[in-house]
NUVEXNU-162135 format. One record per residue (C-alpha): residue in three letters; y, x negated, z negated. Coordinates in steps of 0.001 Angstrom, whole numbers, plus 524288, in hexadecimal, padded with zeros to 5 digits. Layout:
<guzas>
ALAYXZ
...
</guzas>
This chain:
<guzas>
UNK2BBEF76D73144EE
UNK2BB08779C514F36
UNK2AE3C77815156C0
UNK2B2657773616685
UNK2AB73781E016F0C
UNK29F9877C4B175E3
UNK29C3E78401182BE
UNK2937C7812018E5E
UNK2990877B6619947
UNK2969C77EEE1A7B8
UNK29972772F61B136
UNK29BC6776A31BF12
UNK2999E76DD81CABF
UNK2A0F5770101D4E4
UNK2A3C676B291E3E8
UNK2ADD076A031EADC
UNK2AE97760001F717
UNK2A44B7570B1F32B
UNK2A9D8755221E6B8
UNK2A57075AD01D869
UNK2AC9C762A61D000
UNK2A8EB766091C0FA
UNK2AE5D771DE1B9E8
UNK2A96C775561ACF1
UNK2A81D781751A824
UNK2A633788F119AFD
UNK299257912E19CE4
UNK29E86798FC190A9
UNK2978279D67184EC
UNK28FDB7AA8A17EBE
UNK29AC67B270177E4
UNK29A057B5D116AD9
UNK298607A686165BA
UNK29E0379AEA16322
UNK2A2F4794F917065
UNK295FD78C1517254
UNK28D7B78B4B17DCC
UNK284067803A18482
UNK28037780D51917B
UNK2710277B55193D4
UNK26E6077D1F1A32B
UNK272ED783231AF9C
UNK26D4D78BAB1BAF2
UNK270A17876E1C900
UNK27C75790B01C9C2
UNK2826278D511BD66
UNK27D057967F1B429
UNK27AAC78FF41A7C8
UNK273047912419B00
UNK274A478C8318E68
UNK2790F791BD17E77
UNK2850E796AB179BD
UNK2896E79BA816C64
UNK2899A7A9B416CBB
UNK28D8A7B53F16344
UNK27E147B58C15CB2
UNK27A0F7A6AD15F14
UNK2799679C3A167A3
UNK2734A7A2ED17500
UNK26F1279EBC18114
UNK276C77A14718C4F
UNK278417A2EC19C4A
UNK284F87A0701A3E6
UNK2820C7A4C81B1C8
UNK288B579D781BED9
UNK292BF7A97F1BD8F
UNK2976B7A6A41AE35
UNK290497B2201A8C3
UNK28AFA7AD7519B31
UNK27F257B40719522
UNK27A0B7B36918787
UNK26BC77B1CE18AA4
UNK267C27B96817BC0
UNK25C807B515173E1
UNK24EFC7B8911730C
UNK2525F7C18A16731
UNK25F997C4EC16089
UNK26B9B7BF8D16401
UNK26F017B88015759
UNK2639D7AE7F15C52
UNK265E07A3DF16442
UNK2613B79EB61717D
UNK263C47946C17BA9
UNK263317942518A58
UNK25E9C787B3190EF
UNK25CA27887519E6C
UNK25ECD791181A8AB
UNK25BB7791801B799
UNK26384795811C46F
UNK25E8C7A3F31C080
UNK267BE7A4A01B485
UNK25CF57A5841AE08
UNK25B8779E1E1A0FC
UNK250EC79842196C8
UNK252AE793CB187FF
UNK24EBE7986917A07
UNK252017A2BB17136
UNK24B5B7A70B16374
UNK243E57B1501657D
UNK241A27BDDD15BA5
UNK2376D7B588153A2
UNK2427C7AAB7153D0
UNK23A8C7A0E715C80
UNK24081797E9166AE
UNK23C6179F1B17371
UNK23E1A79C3017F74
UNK245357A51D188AC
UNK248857A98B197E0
UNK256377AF581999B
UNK25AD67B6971A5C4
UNK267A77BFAB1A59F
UNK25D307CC341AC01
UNK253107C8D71A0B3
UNK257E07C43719503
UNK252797BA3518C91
UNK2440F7B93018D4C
UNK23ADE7B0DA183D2
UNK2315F7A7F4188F2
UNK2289F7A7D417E8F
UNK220BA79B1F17AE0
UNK214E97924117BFA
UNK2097E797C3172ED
UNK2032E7908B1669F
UNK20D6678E841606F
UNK21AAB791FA157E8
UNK2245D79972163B0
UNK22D3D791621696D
UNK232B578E3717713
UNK23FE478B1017CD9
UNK2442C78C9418BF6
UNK2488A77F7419048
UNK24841781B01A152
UNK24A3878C461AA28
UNK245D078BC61B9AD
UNK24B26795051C44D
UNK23E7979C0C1C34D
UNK23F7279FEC1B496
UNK235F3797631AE88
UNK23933791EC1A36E
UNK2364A7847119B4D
UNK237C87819918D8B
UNK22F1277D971805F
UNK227DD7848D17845
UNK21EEC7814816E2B
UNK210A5785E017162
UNK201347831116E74
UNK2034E7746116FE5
UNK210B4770EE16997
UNK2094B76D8B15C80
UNK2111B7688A1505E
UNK2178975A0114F20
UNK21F44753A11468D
UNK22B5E757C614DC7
UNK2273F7670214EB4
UNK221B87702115959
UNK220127693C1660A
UNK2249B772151721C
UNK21CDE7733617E2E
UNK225217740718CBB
UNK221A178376192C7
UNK224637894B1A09B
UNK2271F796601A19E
UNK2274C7A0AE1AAD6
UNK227DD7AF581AC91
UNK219897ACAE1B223
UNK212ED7A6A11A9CE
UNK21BEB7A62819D29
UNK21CA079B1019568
UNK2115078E1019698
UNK2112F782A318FF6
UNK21344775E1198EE
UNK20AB576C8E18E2F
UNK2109275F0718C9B
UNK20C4D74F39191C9
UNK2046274A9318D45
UNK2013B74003181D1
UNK20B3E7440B177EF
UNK20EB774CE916E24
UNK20E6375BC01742E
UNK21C8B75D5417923
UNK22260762D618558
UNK22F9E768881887A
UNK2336B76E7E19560
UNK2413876F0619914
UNK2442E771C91A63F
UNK23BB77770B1B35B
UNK24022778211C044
UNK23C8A782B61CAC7
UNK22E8477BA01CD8B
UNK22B1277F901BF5D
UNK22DD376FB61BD34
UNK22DDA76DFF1AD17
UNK234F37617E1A9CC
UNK2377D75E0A19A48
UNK22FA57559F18F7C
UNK222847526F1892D
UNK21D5C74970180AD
UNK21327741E118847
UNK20B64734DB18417
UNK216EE72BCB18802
UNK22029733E6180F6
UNK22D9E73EC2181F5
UNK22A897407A191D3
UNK2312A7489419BF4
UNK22973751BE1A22A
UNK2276D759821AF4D
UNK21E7F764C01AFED
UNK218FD76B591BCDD
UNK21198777D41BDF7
UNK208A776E861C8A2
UNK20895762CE1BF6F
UNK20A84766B81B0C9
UNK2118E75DD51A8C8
UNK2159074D9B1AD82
UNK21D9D743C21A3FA
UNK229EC73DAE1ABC7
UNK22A04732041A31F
UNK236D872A2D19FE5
UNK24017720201A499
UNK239047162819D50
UNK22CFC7173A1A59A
UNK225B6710D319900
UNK219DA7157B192D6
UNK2227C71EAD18AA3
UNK2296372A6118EAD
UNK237207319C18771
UNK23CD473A42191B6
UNK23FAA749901942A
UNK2421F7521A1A24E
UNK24BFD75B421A070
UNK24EDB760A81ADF8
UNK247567634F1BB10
UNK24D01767221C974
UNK246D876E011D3F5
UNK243D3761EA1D9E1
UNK23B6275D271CCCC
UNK2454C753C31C90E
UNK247197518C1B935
UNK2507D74C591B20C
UNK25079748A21A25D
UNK2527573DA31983F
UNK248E2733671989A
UNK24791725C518F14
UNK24C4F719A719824
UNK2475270F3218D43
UNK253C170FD318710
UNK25A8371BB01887D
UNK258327289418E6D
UNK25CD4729EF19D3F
UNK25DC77380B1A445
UNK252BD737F41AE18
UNK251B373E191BC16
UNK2418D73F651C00D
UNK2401E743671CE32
UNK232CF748DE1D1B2
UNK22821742261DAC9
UNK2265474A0A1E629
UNK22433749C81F469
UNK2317874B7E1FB2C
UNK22B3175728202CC
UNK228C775E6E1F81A
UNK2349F75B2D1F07D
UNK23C12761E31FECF
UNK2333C76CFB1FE3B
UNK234BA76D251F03C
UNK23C3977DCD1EB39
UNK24106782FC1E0A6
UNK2341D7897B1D8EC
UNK229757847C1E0C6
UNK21FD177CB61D9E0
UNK21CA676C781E174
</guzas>
């Protein structure tokens, strides 16, 4: 049996009197490879990020809005592999790579810079993956650090926020339950939404610079919790999966604030 190609797809919305129109698109592959790619998130022009099988390995790449794809490299030589997650309305993009000691490590792509590694939490073994990327370049991820400890199920990862400012800081967990946090998307405000385990459970989490980190509960609204954010807006809204008693339901949260300030509310400035 002949494997089929599997390429990312590019679907483009279009108007046209009122009505909508859908094209889709190939967003094409690295050369060199097998014809594979997969296509993880978009920038508000179209640019897109995601991996693709290339000539060394599978490799991270970035189509920008004008169809010019770019092998984003590695950390190290080309024969290892990377993967780019996210990417914001800069073209710029965040994911993993292995690094020269062949650690998971985090990285900040741009097509004037290169690849750059993050680095990690400290106190413990290096790791860290990119996971979100805001218009502002800071990035959010996991990485193991000082509190991850050791469970029956492995490492545990702790959520970071980082920035060309301040590089990389831990964003610590809720708390009540095992030491977990994972971060997986931030907005303009430097709004962290993703998971923790807290004393009711597998909650989804938003994290403020004013406020730290809050649990969003479920659907359930019981004493238990099993839910996970995996987006955030400008305006603070979240989506993610969330346990409805039965079954898990997609989830929209929309924030609690006074309509003034949700007017006044811009891009990058902090409620």
């Amino acid at each position: 049996m002949v494997a089929m190609p599997r390429v990312a797809l590019l679907l483009l919305v279009l108007h046209d009197r009122g009505s909508l129109l859908y094209r889709v698109e190939s967003a094409g592959d690295l050369p060199g490879g097998d014809a594979w790619s997969v296509a993880y998130d978009l920038g508000a022009d179209g640019a897109i990020c995601g991996d693709s099988d290339s000539a060394e390995n599978v490799h991270g790449f970035v189509r920008s809005a004008d169809g010019v794809v770019f092998d984003v490299g590695t950390l190290a030589i080309p024969e290892y592999p990377s993967e780019a997650w996210a990417i914001n309305d800069r073209g710029e993009a965040a994911g993993v790579s292995i690094n020269w000691n062949l650690d998971d490590e985090a990285f900040l792509w741009s097509s004037d810079t290169g690849m750059v590694g993050l680095g990690d939490l400290p106190g413990s073994e290096f790791y860290s993956w990119a996971r979100g990327i805001n218009n502002l370049s800071h990035v959010v991820g996991i990485s193991l650090s000082s509190k991850s400890g050791q469970s029956g199920q492995g490492y545990r990862q702790e959520a970071f926020l980082w920035t060309p400012e301040t590089g990389m800081t831990g964003l610590g967990d809720l708390p009540g339950g095992q030491f977990q946090s994972v971060a997986a998307d931030i907005n303009d405000s430097d709004w962290v939404v993703g998971w923790s385990c807290s004393a009711r459970g597998c909650e989804a989490f938003l994290w403020t610079p004013q406020n730290g980190m809050i649990g969003l509960g479920d659907l359930t609204g019981g004493p238990g919790a099993d839910s996970g954010a995996g987006g955030i807006n400008e305006r603070g809204q979240v989506v993610g999966a969330a346990w409805a008693g039965d079954r898990y339901n997609a989830y929209r949260r929309l924030p609690r604030l006074p309509r003034r300030l949700g007017r006044r509310h811009q891009p990058g400035r902090q409620l």
